[in-house]
Structures are given as structure tokens and as C-alpha cells.
C-alpha positions as a printed NumPy array, in Angstrom:
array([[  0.   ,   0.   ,   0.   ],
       [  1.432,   3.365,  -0.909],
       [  0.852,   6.134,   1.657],
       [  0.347,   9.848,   0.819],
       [  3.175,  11.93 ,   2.499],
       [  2.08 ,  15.054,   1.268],
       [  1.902,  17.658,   3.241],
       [  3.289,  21.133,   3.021],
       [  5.871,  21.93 ,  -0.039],
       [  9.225,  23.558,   1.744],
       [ 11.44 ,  25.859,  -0.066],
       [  9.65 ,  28.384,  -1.915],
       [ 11.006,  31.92 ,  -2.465],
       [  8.356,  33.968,  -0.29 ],
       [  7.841,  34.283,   3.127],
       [  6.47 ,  31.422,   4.712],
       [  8.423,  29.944,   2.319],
       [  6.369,  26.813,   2.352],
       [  2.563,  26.389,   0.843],
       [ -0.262,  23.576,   1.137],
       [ -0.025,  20.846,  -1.497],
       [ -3.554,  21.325,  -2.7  ],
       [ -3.071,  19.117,  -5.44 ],
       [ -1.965,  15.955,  -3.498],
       [ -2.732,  16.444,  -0.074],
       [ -2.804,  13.167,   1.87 ],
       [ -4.539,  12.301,   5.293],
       [ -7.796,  13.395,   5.957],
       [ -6.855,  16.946,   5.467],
       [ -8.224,  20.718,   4.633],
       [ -5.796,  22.996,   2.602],
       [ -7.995,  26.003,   2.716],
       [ -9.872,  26.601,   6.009],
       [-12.165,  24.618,   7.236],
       [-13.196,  21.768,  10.404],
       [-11.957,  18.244,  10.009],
       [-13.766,  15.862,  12.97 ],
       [-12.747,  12.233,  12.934],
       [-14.945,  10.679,  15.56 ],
       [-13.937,   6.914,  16.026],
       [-15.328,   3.265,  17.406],
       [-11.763,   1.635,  17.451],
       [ -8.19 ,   3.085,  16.736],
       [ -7.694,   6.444,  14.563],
       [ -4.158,   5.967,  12.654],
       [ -2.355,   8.592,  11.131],
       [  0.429,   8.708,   8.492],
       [  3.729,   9.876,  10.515],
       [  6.83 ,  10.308,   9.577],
       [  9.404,   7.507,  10.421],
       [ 13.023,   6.956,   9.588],
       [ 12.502,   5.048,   6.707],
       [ 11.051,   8.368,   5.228],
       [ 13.854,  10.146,   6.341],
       [ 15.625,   8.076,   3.995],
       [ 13.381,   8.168,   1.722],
       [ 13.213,  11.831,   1.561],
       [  9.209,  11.492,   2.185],
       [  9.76 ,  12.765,   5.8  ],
       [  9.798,  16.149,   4.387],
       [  6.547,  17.188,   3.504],
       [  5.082,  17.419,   6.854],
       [  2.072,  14.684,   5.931],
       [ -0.204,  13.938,   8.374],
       [ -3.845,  14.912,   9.143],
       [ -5.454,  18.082,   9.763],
       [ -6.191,  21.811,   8.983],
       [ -3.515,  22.712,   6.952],
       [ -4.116,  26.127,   5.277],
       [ -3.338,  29.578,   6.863],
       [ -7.363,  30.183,   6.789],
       [ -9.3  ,  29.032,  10.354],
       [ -9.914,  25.684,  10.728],
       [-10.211,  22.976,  13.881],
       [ -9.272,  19.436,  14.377],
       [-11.256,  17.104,  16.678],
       [ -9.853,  12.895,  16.896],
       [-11.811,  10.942,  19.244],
       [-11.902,   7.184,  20.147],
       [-13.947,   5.562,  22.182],
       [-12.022,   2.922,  24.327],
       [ -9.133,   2.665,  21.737],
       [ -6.009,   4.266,  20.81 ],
       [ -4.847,   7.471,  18.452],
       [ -1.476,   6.639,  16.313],
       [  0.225,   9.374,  13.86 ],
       [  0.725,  13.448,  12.981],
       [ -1.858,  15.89 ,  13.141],
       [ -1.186,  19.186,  11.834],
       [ -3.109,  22.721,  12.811],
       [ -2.278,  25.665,  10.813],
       [ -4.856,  28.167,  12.701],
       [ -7.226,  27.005,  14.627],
       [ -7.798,  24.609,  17.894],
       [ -7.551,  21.369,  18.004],
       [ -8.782,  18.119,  20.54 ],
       [ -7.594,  14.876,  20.3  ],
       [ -9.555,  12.493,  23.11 ],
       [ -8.522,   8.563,  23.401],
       [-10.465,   5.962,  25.39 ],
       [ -7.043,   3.964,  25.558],
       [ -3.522,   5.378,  24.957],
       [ -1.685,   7.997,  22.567],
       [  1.298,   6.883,  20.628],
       [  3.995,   4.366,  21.709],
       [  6.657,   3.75 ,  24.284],
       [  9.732,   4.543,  23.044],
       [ 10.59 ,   0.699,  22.068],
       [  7.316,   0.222,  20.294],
       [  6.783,   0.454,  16.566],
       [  8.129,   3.494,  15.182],
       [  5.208,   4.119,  12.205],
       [  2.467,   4.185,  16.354],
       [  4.291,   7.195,  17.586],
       [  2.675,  10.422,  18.007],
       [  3.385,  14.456,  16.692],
       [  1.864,  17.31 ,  16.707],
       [  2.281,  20.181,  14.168],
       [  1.129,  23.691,  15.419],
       [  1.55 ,  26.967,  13.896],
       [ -0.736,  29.121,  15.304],
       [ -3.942,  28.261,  17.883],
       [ -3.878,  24.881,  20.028],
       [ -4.028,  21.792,  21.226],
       [ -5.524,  20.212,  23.678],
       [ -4.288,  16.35 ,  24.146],
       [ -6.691,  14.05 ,  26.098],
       [ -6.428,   9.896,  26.884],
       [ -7.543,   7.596,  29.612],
       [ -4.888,   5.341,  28.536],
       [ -0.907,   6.961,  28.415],
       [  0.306,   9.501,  26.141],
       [  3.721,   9.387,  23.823],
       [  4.661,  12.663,  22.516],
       [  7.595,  11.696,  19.764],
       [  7.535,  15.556,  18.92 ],
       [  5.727,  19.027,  18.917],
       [  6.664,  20.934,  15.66 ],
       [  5.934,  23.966,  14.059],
       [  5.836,  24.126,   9.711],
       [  7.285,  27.403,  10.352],
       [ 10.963,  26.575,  11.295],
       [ 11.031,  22.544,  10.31 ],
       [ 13.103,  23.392,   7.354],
       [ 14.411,  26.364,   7.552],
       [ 17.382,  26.667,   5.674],
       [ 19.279,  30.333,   6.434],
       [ 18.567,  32.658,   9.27 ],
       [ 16.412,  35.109,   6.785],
       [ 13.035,  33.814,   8.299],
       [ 11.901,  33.469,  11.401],
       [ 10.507,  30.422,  13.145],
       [  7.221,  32.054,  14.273],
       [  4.341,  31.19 ,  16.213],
       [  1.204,  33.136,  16.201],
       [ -0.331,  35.125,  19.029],
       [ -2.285,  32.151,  20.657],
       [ -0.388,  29.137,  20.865],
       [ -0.943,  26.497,  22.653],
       [ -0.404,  22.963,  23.772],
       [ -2.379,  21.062,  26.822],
       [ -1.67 ,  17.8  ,  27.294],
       [ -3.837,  15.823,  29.971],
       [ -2.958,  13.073,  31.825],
       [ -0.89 ,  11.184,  34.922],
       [  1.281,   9.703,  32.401],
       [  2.794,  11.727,  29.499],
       [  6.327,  10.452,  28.234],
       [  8.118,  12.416,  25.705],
       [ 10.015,   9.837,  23.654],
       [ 11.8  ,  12.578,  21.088],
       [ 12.285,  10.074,  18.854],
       [ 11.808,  12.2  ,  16.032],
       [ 12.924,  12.675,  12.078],
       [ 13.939,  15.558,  13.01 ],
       [ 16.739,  14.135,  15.594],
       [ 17.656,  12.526,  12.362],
       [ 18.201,  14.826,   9.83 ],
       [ 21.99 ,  15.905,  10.097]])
């Protein structure tokens, strides 16, 4: 099965230097405004990057699930009794994600179960009876950034809540990776 890993397109020649792949963009996704509510009976799966992208050069695109344009749009992922694998992306709006069982992996588990968020400007609020995994928070605006000409920004409400006894950050990220 071939997965979608588009995402954003890096490198253009205007500030923010990235744009939506409207053409191709994979997960269930918006690329101009708009809600995207995924409201699940067993486990809600993702495409993430892993290191096998990285290699790839697939990692780059940012792919996931989400609101991805600049215009307002909100995320809400919920499971009931199950767990919530993958990236989900918010480019302005808020976002919940609410699991019956756990987010993401322990840090031995398989790599392509982890969890991510991607946040440029708005929030998100994390919620799971189970554990939670955070492999990493990112934000489009400085993933890639190649020279110190722009910025990594964040807008003027940004925010990340995660809830629960047990969060672990397992940082293993592409981005760790990329050097």
C-alpha cells in the first residue's frame, strides 16, 4: 500500500516559504480553512513520519492529518475505548484529540504508532484515559528552515495542553535525524 506523504511543499522563495499541497494532499486533510472531525469506534491511525522516510526523503513534507491552510480551521480525533497513532497538523485554529485507551507508543514500540503534533498558530488540547507518547511538537514554520532570513514564528495564541498522569516524551523524532 502506498501512503500519501504530502503535506506542506518547503522551499519556496516567499515568506512562509512553504505552501499547502492542494493538489496531493494526503490524510484526511483541509488545505484552505475549514473543520476536520474524525470521531472513532476503534483506533484512529495517522500517516507519521518515520526513519525510513527520512531516507526516503518522504519525511519532508510534513504529511499527516489536519487543517492545513493559513485560513481558520479545527481538528477534533476521538476514540472511544481505543487508541490514536500518527501526525496531526493545525495551521490556525484549535484542536482536541480524546482517546479511550492510549496515545502513541513507548519509546521501544513500533516506530510508524508514535505520536506528533504540528502547530503553527492556535492549540491543542491532548486528552487519553490510557498513556500519552509525545515523539515531537513541531511547528511548519521553522522545520526546514534553511538560512537565518526567516523566522521560526508562532502566532499570538499558541498552545499545547496535554492531559494526563502519564505523558512520556520519547523525542524520537525525524527531526533528531536529519543531520
Amino acid at each position: 500500500m502506498r501512503v500519501n506523504v504530502n503535506g506542506y511543499i518547503f522551499g519556496q522563495n516567499a515568506p512562509p516559504y512553504y505552501r499547502v499541497n492542494t493538489a496531493n494532499l494526503g490524510g484526511i486533510s483541509t488545505a484552505a480553512g475549514g473543520n476536520v472531525t474524525i470521531d472513532a469506534g476503534r483506533d484512529v491511525i495517522s500517516y507519521l513520519p518515520t526513519q525510513t522516510d527520512f531516507n526516503d526523503n518522504n519525511s519532508r513534507f510534513d504529511g499527516g492529518t489536519g487543517a492545513f491552510g493559513s485560513q481558520p480551521g479545527n481538528v477534533s480525533i476521538t476514540t472511544a475505548g481505543r487508541n490514536v497513532y500518527g501526525h496531526f497538523v493545525l495551521a490556525n485554529g484549535f484542536g482536541t484529540i480524546t482517546a479511550g485507551g492510549d496515545i502513541g507508543v513507548p519509546l521501544l514500540g513500533a516506530q510508524s504508532q508514535d505520536f506528533a503534533l504540528s502547530l503553527i498558530k492556535g492549540g491543542w488540547t491532548v486528552t487519553a484515559v490510557g498513556n500519552i507518547y509525545v515523539q515531537d511538537v513541531r511547528n511548519p514554520n521553522g522545520i526546514f528552515k534553511r538560512s537565518a532570513t526567516f523566522p521560526a514564528t508562532l502566532g499570538t495564541i499558541t498552545l499545547i495542553t496535554i492531559r494526563r498522569l502519564s505523558v512520556i516524551f520519547t523525542g524520537n523524532s525525524v527531526e533528531n535525524h536529519r543531520r
